[in-house]
N, C-alpha and C positions, 0 to 999 in steps of 0.2 A: 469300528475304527481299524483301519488296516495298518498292522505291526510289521516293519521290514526288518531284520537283522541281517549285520552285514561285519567284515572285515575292520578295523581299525586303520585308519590313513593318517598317520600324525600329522603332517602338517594342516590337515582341512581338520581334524577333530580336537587336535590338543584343547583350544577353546573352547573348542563347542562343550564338551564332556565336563572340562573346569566349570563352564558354565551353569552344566546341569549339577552338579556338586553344588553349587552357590544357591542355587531356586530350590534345592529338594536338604538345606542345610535344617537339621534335626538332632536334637542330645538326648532326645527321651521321644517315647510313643511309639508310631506304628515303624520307622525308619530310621536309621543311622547309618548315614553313609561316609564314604572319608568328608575329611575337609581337604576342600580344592585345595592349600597352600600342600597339602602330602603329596595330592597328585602333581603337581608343578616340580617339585623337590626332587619325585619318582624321576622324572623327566629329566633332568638337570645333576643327576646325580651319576657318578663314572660307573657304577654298578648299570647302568640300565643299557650297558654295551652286551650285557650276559643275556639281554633278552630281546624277542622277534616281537617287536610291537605292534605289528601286523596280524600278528594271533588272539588280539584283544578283540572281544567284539561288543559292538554295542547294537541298541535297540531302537529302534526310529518311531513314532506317530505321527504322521501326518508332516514329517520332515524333522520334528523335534526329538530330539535324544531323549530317554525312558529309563534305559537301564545299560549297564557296561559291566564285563567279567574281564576282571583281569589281569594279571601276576605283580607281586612289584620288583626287586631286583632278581628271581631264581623262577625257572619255570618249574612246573610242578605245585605250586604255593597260588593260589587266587583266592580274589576279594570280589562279591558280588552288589552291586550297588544299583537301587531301583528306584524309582518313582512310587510312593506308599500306593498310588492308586493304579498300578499297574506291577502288583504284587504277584499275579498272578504266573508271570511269567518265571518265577524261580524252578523251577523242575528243566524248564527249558536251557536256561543260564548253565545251570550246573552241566546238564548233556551237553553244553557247549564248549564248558571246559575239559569236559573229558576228550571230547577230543579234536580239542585244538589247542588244549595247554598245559595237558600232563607230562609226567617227565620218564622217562625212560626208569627202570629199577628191575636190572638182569634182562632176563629175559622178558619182565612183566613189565604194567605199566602203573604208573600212583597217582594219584593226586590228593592233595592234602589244600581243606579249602577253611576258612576263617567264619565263624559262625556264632552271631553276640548271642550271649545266655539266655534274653529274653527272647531270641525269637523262634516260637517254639517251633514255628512249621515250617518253617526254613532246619530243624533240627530234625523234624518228620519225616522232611522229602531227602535227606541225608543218611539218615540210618536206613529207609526204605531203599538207597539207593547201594547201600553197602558200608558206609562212611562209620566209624568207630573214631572215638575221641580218640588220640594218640598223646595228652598230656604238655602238647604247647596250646601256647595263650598269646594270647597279646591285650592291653589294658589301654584307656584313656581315660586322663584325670584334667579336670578342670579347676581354674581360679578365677572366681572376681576381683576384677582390677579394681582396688580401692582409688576413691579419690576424697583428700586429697593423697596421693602416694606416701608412703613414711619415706624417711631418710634411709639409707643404703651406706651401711656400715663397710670399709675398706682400712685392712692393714696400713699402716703407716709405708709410705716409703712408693706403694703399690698405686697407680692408678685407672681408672676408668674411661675407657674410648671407643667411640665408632673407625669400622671402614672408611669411614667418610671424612675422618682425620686424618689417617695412613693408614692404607692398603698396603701393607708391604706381605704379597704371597709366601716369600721363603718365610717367613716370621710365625706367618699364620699356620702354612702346611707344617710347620717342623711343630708349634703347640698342639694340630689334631695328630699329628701321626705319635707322639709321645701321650697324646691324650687319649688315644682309643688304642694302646702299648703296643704299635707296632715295632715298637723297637727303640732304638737308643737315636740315634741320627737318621733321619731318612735324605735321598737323595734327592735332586732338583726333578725327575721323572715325575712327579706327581704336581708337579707348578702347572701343566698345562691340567690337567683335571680342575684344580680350583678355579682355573680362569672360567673352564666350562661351567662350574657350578654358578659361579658367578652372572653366566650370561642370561639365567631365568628372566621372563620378562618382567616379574615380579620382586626380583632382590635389590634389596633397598640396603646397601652401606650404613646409612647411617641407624638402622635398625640392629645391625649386626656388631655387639657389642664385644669389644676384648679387655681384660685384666694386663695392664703392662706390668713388668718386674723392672724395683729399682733400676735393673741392668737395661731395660731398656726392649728384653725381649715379650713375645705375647705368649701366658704362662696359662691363659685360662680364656675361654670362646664360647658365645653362647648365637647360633643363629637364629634368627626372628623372622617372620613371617606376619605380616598384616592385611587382612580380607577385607574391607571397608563397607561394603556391601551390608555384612551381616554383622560389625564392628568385632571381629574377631582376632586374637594373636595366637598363632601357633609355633612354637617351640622346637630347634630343629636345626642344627646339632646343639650337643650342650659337650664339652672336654675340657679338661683339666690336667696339666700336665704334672707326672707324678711326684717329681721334686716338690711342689706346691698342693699337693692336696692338704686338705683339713686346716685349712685356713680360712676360708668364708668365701677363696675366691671367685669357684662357680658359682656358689650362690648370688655373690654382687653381681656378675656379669647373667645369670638369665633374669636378677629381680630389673636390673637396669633395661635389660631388652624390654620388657613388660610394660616398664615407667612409660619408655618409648611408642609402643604402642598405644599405652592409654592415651597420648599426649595427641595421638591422630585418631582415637576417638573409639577405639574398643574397651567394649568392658569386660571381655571374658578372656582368660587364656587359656590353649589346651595344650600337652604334653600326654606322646604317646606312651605313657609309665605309670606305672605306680609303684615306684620306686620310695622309700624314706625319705630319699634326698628331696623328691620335690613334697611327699606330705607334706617333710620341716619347714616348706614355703608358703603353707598354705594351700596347695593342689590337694581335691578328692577325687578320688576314683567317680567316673560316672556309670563307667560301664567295662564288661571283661568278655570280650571271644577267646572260644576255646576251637584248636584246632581239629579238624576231621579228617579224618583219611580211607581214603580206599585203592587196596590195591588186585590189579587183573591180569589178565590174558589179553 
């Protein structure tokens, strides 16, 4: 079977590649690659201005996409993602990223690529290649969506709402920009980024659940993500604004996102963390990459 690798053209591949994500979706055994709602999100996200998308490459058979190498918001940092039966090809991926996705470091040059614990020869062809763990990670934990769902406990005063009740952007942008402490007030300059986040083909309002305060404003945001395909929800952002933490109210707004997905028909949900925060929800760890690096001439 004749294998073509070639360049990354977002608008003819954003799909196709989502799609190969969808057909080659795995949590255990020979493969684990992202889930397509990460890669949509990657896309959609104001970070993904820092990078040449065109530098992605992916792997063809017979017209069908195989495998794709490729950064998510910083160059330098890639993810290799394959088809279990066309595994063979990772020696190849990795030379591919070296050079068409590393990042400059002085005079040298780096790359630092994502590598799950189990796979041991994808760990092989990395250390053979020069690549030393450099002590980042990244984790995915999963939940079964019960049903029927329990009740979703909220403060007094406090209540529970989609997108798809009010959208109000200033409201939204000033809970994540106080939720992931960018500071005290942010300015209107980041409205038009949420619109872009927004424009995914896949964001669904009414999945995207926010915590209103008494006063009216949105104190706490949990994004949702639902794959139907494979009945999956993935998790994605989660913030909380600091005046209101340790109140329950992250937890209400992603158990709510969840509820919402179950209700369209997945049973699992994933969160890329292993954080307490999401153990105390019931999320286990499924799996841990550890980061590798190597740097050259």
């Amino acid at each position: 079977m004749r294998i073509h690798v070639r360049s990354y053209e977002p608008a003819a591949d954003f799909e196709k590649v989502g799609r190969f994500l969808v057909r080659t979706y795995l949590t255990e055994g020979e493969a684990i690659n992202w889930l397509q709602p990460r890669w949509e999100y990657m896309h959609f996200h104001p970070f993904i201005a820092r990078v040449d998308l065109r530098a992605i490459g992916v792997w063809e058979a017979e017209g069908t996409i195989v495998a794709a190498v490729h950064p998510e918001h910083s160059t330098g940092h890639v993810y290799l993602e394959v088809d279990p039966g066309f595994a063979h090809l990772k020696p190849e991926m990795l030379a591919y990223a070296e050079a068409h996705l590393s990042a400059a470091c002085g005079e040298e040059k780096e790359l630092r690529v994502y590598v799950n614990d189990w796979d041991v020869e994808l760990q092989r062809i990395a250390a053979a290649a020069g690549y030393a763990k450099d002590g980042g990670a990244e984790e995915m934990s999963q939940l079964a969506i019960p049903d029927p769902f329990p009740s979703i406990a909220l403060r007094e005063g406090f209540r529970l709402q989609s997108l798809a009740d009010e959208n109000d952007l200033r409201k939204l942008h000033r809970a994540l920009w106080r939720g992931f402490d960018h500071g005290a007030e942010p300015s209107d300059e980041g409205l038009e980024e949420r619109r872009f986040m927004q424009s995914a083909p896949n964001y669904d309002r009414d999945l995207n659940v926010v915590v209103v305060s008494p006063g009216g404003e949105y104190v706490a945001y949990c994004g949702m993500w639902c794959e139907p395909e494979n009945r999956i929800a993935y998790v994605e952002p989660v913030a909380t604004d600091p005046d209101y933490r340790r109140m329950g109210l992250g937890r209400a707004a992603v158990l709510e996102g969840v509820r919402r997905c179950g209700c369209r028909g997945a049973t699992v949900a994933y969160v890329g963390s292993a954080r307490p925060f999401y153990q105390a929800l019931g999320f286990r760890q499924i799996y841990h990459c550890s980061r590798w690096r190597r740097v050259w001439r």
